[in-house]
C-alpha positions as a Python dict, from the first residue, in 0.01 Angstrom:
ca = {
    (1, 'X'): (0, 0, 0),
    (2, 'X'): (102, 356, -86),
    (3, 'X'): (221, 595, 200),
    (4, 'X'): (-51, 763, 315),
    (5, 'X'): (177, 1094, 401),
    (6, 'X'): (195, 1365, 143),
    (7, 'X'): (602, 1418, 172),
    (8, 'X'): (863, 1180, 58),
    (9, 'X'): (1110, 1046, 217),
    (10, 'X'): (1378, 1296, 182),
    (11, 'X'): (1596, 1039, 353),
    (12, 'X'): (1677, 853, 66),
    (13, 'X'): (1919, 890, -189),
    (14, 'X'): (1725, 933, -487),
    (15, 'X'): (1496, 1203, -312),
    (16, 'X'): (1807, 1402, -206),
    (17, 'X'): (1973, 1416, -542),
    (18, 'X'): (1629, 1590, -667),
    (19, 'X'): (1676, 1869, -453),
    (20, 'X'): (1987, 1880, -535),
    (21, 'X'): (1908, 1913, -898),
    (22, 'X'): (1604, 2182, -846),
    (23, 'X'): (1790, 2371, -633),
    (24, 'X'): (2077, 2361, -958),
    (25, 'X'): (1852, 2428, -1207),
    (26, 'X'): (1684, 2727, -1016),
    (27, 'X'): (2048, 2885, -973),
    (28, 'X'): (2082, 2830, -1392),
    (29, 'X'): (1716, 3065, -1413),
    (30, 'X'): (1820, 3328, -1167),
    (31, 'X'): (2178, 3385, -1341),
    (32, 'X'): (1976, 3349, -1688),
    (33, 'X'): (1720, 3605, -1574),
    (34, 'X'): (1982, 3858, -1444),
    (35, 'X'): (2153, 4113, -1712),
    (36, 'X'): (2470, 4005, -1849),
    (37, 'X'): (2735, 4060, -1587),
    (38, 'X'): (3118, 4072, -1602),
    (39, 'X'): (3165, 3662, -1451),
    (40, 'X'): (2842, 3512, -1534),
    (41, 'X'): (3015, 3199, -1432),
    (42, 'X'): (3181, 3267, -1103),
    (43, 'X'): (2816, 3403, -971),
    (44, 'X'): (2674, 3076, -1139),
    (45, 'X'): (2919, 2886, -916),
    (46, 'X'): (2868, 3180, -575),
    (47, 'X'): (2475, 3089, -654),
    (48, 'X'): (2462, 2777, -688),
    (49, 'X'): (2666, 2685, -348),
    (50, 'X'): (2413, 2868, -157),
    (51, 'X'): (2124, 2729, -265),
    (52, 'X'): (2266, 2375, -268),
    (53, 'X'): (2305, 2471, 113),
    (54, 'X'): (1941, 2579, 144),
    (55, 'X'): (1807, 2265, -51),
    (56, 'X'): (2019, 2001, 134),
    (57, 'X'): (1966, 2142, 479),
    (58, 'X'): (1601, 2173, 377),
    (59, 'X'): (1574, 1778, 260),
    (60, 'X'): (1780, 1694, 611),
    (61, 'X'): (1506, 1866, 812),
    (62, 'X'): (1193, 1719, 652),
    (63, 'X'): (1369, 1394, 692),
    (64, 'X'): (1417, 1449, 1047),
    (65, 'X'): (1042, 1581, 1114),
    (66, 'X'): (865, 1383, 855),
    (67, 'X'): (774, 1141, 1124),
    (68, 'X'): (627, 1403, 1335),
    (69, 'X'): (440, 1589, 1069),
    (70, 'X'): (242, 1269, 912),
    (71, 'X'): (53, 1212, 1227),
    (72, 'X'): (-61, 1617, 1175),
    (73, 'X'): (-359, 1685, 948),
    (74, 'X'): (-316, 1768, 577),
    (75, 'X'): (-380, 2148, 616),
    (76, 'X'): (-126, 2149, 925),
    (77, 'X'): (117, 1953, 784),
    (78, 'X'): (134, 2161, 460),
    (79, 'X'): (165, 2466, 685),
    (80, 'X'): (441, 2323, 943),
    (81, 'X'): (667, 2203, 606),
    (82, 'X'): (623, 2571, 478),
    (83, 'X'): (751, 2728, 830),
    (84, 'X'): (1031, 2435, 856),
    (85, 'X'): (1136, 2543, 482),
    (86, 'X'): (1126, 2904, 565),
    (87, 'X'): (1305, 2891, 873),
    (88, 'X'): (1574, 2722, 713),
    (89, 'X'): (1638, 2958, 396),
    (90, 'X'): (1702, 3231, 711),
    (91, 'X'): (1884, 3032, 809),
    (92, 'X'): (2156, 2976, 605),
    (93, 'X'): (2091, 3346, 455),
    (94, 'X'): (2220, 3413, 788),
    (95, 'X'): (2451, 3212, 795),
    (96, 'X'): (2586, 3321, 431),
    (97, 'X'): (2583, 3637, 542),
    (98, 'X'): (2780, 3629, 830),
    (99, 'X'): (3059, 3403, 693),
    (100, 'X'): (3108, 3644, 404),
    (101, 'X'): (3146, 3912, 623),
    (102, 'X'): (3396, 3727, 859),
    (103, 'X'): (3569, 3607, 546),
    (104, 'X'): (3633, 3941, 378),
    (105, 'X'): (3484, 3888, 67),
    (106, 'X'): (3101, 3990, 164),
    (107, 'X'): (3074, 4251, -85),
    (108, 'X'): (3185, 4007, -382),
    (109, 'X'): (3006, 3733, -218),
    (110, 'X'): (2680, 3885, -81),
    (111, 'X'): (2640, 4209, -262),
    (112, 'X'): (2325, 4353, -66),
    (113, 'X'): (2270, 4461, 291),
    (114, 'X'): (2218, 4180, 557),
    (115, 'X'): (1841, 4263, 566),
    (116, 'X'): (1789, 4304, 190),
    (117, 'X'): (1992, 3930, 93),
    (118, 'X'): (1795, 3764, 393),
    (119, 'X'): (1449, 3918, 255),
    (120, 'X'): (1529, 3819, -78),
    (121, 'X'): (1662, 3438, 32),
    (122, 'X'): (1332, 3405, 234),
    (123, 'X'): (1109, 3522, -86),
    (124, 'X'): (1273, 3316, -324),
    (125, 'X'): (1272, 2991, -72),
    (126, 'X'): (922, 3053, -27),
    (127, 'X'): (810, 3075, -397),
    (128, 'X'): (1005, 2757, -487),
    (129, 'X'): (897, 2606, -142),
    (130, 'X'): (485, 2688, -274),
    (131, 'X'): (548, 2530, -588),
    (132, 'X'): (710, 2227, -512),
    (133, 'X'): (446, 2149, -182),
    (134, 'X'): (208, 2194, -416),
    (135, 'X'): (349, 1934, -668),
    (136, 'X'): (379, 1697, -398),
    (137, 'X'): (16, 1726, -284),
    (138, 'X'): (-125, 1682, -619),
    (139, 'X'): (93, 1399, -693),
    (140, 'X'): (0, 1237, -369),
    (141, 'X'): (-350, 1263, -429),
    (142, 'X'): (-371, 1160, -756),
    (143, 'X'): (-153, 835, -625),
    (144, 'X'): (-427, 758, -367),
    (145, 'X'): (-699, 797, -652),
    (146, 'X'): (-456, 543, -914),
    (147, 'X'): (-432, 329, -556),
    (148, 'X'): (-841, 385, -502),
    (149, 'X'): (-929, 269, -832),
    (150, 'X'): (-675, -37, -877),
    (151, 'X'): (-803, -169, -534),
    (152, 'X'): (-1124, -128, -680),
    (153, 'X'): (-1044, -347, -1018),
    (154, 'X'): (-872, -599, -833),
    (155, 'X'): (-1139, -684, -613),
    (156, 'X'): (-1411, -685, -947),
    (157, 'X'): (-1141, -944, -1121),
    (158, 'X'): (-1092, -1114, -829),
    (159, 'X'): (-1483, -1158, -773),
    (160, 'X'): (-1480, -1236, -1152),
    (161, 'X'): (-1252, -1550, -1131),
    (162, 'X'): (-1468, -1715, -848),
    (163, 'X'): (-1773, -1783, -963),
    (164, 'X'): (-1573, -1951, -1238),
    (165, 'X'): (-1348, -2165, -1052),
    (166, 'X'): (-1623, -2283, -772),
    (167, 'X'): (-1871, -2349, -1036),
    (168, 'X'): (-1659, -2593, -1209),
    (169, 'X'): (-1588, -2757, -934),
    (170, 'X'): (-1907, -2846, -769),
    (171, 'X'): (-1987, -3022, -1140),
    (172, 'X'): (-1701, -3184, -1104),
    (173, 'X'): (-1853, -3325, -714),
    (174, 'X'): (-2190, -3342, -874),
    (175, 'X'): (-2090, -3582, -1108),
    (176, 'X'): (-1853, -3781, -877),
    (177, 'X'): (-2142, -3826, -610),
    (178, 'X'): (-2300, -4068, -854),
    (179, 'X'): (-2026, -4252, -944),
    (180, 'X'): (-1753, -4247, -659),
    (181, 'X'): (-1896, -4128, -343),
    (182, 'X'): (-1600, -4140, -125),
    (183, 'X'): (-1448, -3941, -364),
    (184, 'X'): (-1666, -3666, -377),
    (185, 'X'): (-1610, -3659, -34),
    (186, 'X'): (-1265, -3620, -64),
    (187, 'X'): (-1327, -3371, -345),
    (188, 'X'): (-1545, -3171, -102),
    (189, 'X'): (-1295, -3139, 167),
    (190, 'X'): (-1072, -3002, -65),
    (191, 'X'): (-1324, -2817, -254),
    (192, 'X'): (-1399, -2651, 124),
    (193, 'X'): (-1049, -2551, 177),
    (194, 'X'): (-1049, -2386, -193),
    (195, 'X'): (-1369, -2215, -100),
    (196, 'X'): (-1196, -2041, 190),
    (197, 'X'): (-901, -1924, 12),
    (198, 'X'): (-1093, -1763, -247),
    (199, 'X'): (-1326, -1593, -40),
    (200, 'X'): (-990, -1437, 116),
    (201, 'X'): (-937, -1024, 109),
    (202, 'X'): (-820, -1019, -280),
    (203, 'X'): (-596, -730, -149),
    (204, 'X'): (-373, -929, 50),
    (205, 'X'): (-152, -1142, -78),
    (206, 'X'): (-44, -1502, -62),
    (207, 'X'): (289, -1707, 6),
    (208, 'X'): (351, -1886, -333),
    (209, 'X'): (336, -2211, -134),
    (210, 'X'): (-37, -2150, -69),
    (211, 'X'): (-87, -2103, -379),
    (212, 'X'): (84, -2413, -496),
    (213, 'X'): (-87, -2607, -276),
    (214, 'X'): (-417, -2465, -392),
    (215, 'X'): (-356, -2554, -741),
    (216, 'X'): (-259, -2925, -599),
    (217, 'X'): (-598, -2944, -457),
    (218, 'X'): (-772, -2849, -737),
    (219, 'X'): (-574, -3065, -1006),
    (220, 'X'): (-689, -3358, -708),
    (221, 'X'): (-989, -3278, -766),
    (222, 'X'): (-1029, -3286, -1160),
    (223, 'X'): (-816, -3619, -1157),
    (224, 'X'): (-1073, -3759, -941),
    (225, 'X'): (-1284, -3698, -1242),
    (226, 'X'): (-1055, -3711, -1573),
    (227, 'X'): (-885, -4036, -1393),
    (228, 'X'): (-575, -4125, -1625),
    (229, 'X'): (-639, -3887, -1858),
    (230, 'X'): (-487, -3591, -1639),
    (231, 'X'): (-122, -3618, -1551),
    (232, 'X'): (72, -3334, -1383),
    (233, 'X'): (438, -3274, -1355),
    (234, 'X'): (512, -3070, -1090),
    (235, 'X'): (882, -2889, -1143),
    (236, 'X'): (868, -2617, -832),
    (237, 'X'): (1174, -2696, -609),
    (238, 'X'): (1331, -2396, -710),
    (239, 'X'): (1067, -2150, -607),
    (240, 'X'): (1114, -1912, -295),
    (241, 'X'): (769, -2028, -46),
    (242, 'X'): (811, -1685, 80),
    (243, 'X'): (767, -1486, -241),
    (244, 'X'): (398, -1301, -194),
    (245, 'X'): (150, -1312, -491),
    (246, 'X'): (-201, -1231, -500),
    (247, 'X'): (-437, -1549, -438),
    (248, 'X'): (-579, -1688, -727),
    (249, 'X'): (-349, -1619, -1011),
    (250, 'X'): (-172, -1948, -1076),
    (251, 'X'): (-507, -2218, -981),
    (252, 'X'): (-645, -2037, -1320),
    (253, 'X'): (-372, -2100, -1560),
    (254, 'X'): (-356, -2467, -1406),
    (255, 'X'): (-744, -2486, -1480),
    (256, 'X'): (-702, -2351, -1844),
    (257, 'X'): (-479, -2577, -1900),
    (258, 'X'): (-654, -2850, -1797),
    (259, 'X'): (-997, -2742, -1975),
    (260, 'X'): (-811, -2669, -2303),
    (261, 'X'): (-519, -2913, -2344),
    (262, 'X'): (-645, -3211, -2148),
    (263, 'X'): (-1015, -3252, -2185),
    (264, 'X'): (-1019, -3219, -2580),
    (265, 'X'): (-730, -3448, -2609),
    (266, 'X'): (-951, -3901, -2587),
    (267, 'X'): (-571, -4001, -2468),
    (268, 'X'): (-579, -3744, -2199),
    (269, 'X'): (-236, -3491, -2195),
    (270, 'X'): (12, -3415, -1933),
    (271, 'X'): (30, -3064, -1823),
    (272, 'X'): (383, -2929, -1676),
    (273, 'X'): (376, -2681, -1406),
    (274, 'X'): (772, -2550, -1365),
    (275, 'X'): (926, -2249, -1210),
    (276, 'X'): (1213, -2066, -1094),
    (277, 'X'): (1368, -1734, -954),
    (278, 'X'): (1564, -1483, -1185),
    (279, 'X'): (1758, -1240, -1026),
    (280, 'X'): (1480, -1015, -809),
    (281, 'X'): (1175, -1198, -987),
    (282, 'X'): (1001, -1535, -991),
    (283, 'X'): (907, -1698, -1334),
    (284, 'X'): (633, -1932, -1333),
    (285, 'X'): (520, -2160, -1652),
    (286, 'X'): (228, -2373, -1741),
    (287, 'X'): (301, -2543, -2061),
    (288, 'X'): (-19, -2814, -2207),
    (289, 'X'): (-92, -2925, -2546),
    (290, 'X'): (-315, -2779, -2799),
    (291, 'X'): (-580, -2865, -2858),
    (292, 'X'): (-655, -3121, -3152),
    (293, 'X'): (-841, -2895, -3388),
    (294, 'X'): (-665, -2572, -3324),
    (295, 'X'): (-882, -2397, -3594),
    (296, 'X'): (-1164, -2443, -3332),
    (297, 'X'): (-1019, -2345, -3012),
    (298, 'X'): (-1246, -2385, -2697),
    (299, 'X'): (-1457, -2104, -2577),
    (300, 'X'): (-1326, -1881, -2294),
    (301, 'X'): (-975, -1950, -2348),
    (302, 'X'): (-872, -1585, -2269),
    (303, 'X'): (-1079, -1487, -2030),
    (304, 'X'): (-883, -1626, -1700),
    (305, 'X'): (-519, -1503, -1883),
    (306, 'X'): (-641, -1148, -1919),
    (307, 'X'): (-787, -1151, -1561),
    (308, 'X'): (-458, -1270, -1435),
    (309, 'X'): (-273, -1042, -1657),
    (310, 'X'): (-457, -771, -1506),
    (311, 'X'): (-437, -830, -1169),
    (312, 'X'): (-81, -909, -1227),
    (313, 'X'): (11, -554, -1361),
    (314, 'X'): (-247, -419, -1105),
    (315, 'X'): (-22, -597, -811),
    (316, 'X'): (304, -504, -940),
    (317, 'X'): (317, -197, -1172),
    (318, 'X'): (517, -263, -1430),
    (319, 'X'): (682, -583, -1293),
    (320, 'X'): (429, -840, -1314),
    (321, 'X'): (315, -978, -1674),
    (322, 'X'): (172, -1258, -1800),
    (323, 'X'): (301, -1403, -2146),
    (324, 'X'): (112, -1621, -2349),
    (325, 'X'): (205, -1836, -2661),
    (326, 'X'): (217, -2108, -2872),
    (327, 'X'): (559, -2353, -2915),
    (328, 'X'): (514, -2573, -3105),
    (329, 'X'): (232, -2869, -3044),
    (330, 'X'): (189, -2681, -2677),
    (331, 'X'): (75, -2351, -2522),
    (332, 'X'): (263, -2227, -2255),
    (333, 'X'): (158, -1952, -2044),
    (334, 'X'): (422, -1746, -1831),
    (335, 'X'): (380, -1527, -1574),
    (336, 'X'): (680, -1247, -1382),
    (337, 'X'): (652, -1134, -1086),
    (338, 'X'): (900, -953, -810),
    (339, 'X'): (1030, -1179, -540),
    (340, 'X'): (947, -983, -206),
    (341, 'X'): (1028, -1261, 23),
    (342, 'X'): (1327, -1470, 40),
    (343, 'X'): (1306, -1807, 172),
    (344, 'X'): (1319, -2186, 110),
    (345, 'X'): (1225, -2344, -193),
    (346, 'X'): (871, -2427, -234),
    (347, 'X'): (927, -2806, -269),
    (348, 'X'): (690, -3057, -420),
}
């Protein structure tokens, strides 16, 4: 989940070398904006020292009171950044000032009166200090709206894929509770425990050994009724148990694969479920056959891989895909995700 607070973290790297660049390029406007000058460069380099000063000391002291301002509310927060910003463009005015004077080059360094070059620091700091709180807030806000609406879409997918999944398999007891009784039994057990993981908060996710487990359950259950004609190979000892992905994105691929590349095939087919970590990601594929008559391809064969594409991309901006396509005599269907949780392999 996003940070709810309106400020960055100014404690990090990346945030300080932004300051440090729009406290740069304001130094390149004021010396453009000025009339030309007899060292245009030397007053680039005077200019730019002090407001590196003001920027840097600014990002240290949001870092320091960001905790105690994101308990504040918005309007007060805002207000308390814009006094902490202020107070520290006096500051170092003053202290600018007062170390050009002691150093004996105030007139070359400062050229205004002490009052004058700490007015002038404070005006420009809170201009530039305006505009860039302002930034933040809107980008903040419009974050929590993206955040808002994704949640929103994730939930309708994940409500989407349920339905689906549960309806299949209560056929699949339905039928078995004429023919094989104590295996419907068995199928409803495990049917129960698939119930209650996808009735889970779609917002929170699952370790990838949960969701392994789930898709054993449910390939139990549809070789209870495909028999023979349903094999499995199950290639996961590589994967990290730890690494968190949302519930219900693998159990689909495993049932398209099963609904297109086993049940069309009178010999049955053997669907491979492999995976493995690469680098800061996990890599997951589900390879079947095609079916017979590929000219005729079952119905609803995208449906469940653009609902986990979705919620893929919807989970992980811009790190988790899905990748679908045909080698071959097989379709294999890939899916990327980042690995947030190191830990020990997911087994069999």
């Amino acid at each position: 989940m996003q940070d709810r607070f309106f400020l960055p973290d100014f404690c990090t790297t990346r945030n300080v070398l932004t300051v440090a660049l729009v406290a740069q390029l304001t130094a390149f406007v004021l010396i453009l904006a000025r009339p030309s000058g007899a060292a245009p460069w030397l007053d680039l380099v005077r200019l730019s020292l002090f407001l590196q000063w003001i920027g840097l000391a600014s990002a240290a002291v949001l870092c320091a009171a960001r905790g105690r301002l994101a308990p504040l509310a918005p309007a007060r927060a805002v207000f308390a950044a814009f006094a902490l910003l202020a107070i520290v463009a006096v500051g170092v005015a003053e202290a600018a000032w007062w170390t050009a004077q002691w150093s004996g080059i105030g007139t070359a360094l400062v050229p205004a009166t002490r009052a004058e070059f700490i007015l002038r620091t404070l005006g420009l700091s809170l201009i530039v200090s305006a505009a860039v709180l302002r930034y933040l807030w809107v980008q903040h806000q419009w974050r929590l709206r993206v955040e808002a609406e994704a949640t929103t879409r994730f939930a309708a997918l994940q409500a989407r894929i349920r339905p689906h999944f549960l309806f299949n398999s209560m056929n699949t007891i339905a039928a078995l509770t004429r023919t094989d009784p104590a295996a419907a039994e068995q199928a409803t057990e495990d049917l129960a425990d698939l119930f209650r993981a996808s009735l889970a908060d779609g917002r929170q996710r699952v370790t990838l050994a949960d969701e392994l487990d789930l898709c054993r359950r449910y390939a139990r259950i549809e070789h209870t009724r495909l028999g023979e004609r349903l094999r499995i190979e199950w290639h996961t000892d590589d994967l990290p148990s730890g690494a968190r992905v949302p519930g219900l994105v693998l159990q689909p691929l495993v049932e398209n694969a099963i609904y297109h590349g086993v049940e069309p095939a009178d010999e049955g087919a053997t669907v491979l479920v492999s995976g493995r970590r690469v680098g800061d990601a996990v890599e997951i594929e589900v390879r079947n056959p095609l079916p017979p008559d590929r000219t005729a391809p079952r119905h609803g064969l995208s449906i469940a891989l653009d609902n986990v594409a979705e919620r893929l991309a919807l989970a992980f901006p811009g790190q988790g895909r899905l990748d679908a396509r045909a080698e071959g005599d097989d379709f294999v269907v890939t899916i990327h995700f980042p690995c947030e949780v190191q830990d020990a392999p997911a087994g069999r």
